[in-house]
N, C-alpha and C positions, 0 to 999 in steps of 0.2 A: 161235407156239407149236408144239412137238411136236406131230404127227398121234397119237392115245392107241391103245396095241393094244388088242383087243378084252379086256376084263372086266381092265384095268391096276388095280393096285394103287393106292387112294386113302384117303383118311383125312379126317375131320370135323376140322374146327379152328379155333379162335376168334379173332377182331380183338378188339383190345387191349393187346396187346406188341406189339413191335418186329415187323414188316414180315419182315424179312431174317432176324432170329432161330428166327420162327415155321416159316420155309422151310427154314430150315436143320438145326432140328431134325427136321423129317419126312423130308427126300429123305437125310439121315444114316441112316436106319435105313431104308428102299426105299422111302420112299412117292415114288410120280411126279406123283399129281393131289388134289385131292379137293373138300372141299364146304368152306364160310366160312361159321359162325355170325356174329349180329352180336347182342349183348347190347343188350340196351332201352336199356341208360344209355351206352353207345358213340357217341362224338360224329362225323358220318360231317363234319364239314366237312373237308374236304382229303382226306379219306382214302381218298378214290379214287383221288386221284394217285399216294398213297403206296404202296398195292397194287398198284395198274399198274406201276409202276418195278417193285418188289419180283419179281412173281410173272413180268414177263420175262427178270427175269435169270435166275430158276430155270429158266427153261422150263417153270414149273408150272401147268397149265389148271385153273381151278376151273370145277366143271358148275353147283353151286347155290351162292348164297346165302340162307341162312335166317334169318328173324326170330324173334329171341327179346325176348319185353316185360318191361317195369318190373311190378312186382308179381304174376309168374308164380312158384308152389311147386308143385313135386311130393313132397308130404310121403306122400300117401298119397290114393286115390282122391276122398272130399269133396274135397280141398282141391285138386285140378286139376277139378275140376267146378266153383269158384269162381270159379277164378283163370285159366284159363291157357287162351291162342289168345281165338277172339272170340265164346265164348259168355258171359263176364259181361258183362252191359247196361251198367254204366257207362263201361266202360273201351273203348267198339265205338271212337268216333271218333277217339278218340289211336291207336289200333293200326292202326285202318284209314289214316288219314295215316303213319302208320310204316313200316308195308310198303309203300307207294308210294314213300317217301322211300328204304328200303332198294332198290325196283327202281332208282331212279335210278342210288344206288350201283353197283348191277350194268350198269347199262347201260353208265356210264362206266369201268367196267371192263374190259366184254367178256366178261362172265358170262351164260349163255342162260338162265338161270332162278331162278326165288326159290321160296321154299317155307315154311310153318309147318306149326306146329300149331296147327290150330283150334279143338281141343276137342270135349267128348261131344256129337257131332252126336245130337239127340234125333230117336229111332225116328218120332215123330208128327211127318210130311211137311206138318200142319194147326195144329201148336204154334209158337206168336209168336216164340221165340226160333230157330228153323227156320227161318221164312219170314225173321227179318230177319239171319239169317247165311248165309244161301242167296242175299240182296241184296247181303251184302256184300262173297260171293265173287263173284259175277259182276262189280259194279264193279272188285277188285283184277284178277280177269281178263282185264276191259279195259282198264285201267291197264298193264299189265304189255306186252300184246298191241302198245299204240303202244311201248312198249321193245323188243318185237320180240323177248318171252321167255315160256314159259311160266311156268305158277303150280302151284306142286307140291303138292298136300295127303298130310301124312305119316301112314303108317299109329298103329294100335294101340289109339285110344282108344273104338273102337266094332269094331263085326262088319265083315268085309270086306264083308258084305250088305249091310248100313245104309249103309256108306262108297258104296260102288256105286250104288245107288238115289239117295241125295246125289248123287255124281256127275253122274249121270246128269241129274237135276233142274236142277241146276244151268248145264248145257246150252250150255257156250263151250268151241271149239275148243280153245283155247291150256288147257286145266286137264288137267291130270295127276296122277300119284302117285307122291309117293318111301314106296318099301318098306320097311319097317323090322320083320325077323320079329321080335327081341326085343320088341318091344313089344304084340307078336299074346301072347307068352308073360306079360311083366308086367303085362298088364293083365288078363289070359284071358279075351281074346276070341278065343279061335279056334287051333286049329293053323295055326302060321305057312305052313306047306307047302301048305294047300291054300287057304288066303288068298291067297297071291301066285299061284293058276291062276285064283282067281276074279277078281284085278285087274290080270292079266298084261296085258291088251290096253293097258291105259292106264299102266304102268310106265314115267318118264322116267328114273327113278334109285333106286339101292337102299343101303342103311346096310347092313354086315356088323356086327353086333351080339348077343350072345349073354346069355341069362337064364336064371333057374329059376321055376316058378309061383309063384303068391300060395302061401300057405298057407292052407291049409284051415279054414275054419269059420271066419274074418276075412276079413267081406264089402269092409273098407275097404283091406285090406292090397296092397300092390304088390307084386310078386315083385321078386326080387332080380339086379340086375345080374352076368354071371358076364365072364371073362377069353373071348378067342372061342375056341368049341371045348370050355369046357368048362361049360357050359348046355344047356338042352333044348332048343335051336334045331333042331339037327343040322345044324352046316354043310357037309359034305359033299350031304345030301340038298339045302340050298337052291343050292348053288352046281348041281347038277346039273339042279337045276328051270328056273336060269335059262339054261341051254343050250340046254335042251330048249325055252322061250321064244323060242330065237335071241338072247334078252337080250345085247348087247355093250358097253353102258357100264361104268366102273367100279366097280371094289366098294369102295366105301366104307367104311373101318372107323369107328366109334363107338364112343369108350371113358370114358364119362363116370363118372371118380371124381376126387374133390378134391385129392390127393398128382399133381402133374404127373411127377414119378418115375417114378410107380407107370404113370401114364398113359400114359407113353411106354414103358417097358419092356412095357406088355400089348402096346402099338400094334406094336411090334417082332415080338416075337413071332406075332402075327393076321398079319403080313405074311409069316411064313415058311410061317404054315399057307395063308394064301391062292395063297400059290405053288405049294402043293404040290396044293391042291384045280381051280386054275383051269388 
């Protein structure tokens, strides 16, 4: 693979099509690297072989792979406090087997890392669903660790504080955090900007991704995903925070809406503004 220049142009993109299509619609519009979702119901048999061919031909490096699970909504705040990463109790052991299974995938890829979301880490460091998702990350930890990869946990769904201290708790080398200020904004927790100086140390990877707040006086409500550049992120200020970091991995764009169209013309677009910003 290509050696990547510092803070290269990357983009989030899902397994499930075509291999070669996937490729070729990203490096069509500038992208050079970026990150592989893997959807809960995505069958990974073979399909590391398939990406491997695929992503050499492109010369395209993917830094993460991330697990996404079967019966995860983001309808609106209850309903990811339900559903989604590995704070609902019933769903711990299938997920937890799934993201080992997806490290595998990465391994046999030549992917350095895997990453989720885990869900509202609760504040109380002494609450049962804490203690037994703070076991759970240290096992994926070390799972990951014989793959010879870190394990990402991604921003948004709590305070860069709580995430921190979690961290911290949680206490194995190999765990990191991919940045995602959109989701400091969607979920409001926190000024994205001074979120990524609290979790800069530990930053393996970052999503360029742009929002507006929740609206006000709707405790459940998610803010709204924006096109990058024009939400309340301020991507000029984050891309200069992470300079100011030394931060040199890619910037990853994140443009989750349903019309693929619509997806790729924003992703286009975020790649001229990142050019002009990095």
């Amino acid at each position: 693979m290509q050696p990547l220049r510092d803070l290269e142009i990357g983009a989030v993109f899902w397994a499930g099509r075509d291999p070669g299509e996937t490729l070729g619609e990203l490096t069509a519009i500038g992208v050079r690297c970026g990150q592989i979702g893997i959807p809960g119901d995505f069958s990974l048999v073979g399909a590391a072989d398939r990406w491997k061919t695929a992503l050499q031909a492109e010369d395209f490096p993917v830094v993460t792979a991330f697990c996404a699970y079967n019966g995860e909504s983001y309808a609106d705040i209850p309903t990811v406090r339900q559903t989604v990463g590995f704070i609902p109790r019933d769903t711990r052991e299938e997920r937890e087997k799934r993201t080992c299974a997806v490290s595998d995938f990465a391994r046999e890829v030549g992917i350095p890392s895997i990453g989720t979301h885990i869900g509202f880490v609760p504040e109380d460091d002494t609450n049962l669903d804490y203690l037994a998702v703070r076991g759970m990350v240290r096992r994926v930890c070390d799972y990951a660790a014989r793959n010879k990869q870190t394990f990402a946990l991604e921003t948004g769904q709590e305070s860069a504080d709580t995430l921190l201290r979690f961290f911290i708790d949680v206490n194995r080398e190999n765990l990191r955090i991919n940045f995602d200020p959109a989701n400091m904004v969607l979920y409001g927790t926190g000024d994205p900007i001074d979120a990524l100086g609290t979790l800069a140390l530990h930053v393996v990877s970052v999503h360029c991704k742009d929002a507006d707040w929740p609206p006000k006086g709707i405790p459940s409500a998610l803010g709204e995903e924006k096109p990058l550049g024009q939400g309340a992120v301020g991507m000029e200020r984050f891309v200069r925070k992470l300079k100011s970091m030394d931060f040199k991995g890619p910037l990853n764009i994140e443009r989750e809406v349903p019309d693929p169209a619509q997806r790729l013309r924003d992703i286009a677009m975020a790649v001229k503004l990142l050019e002009k910003l990095r």
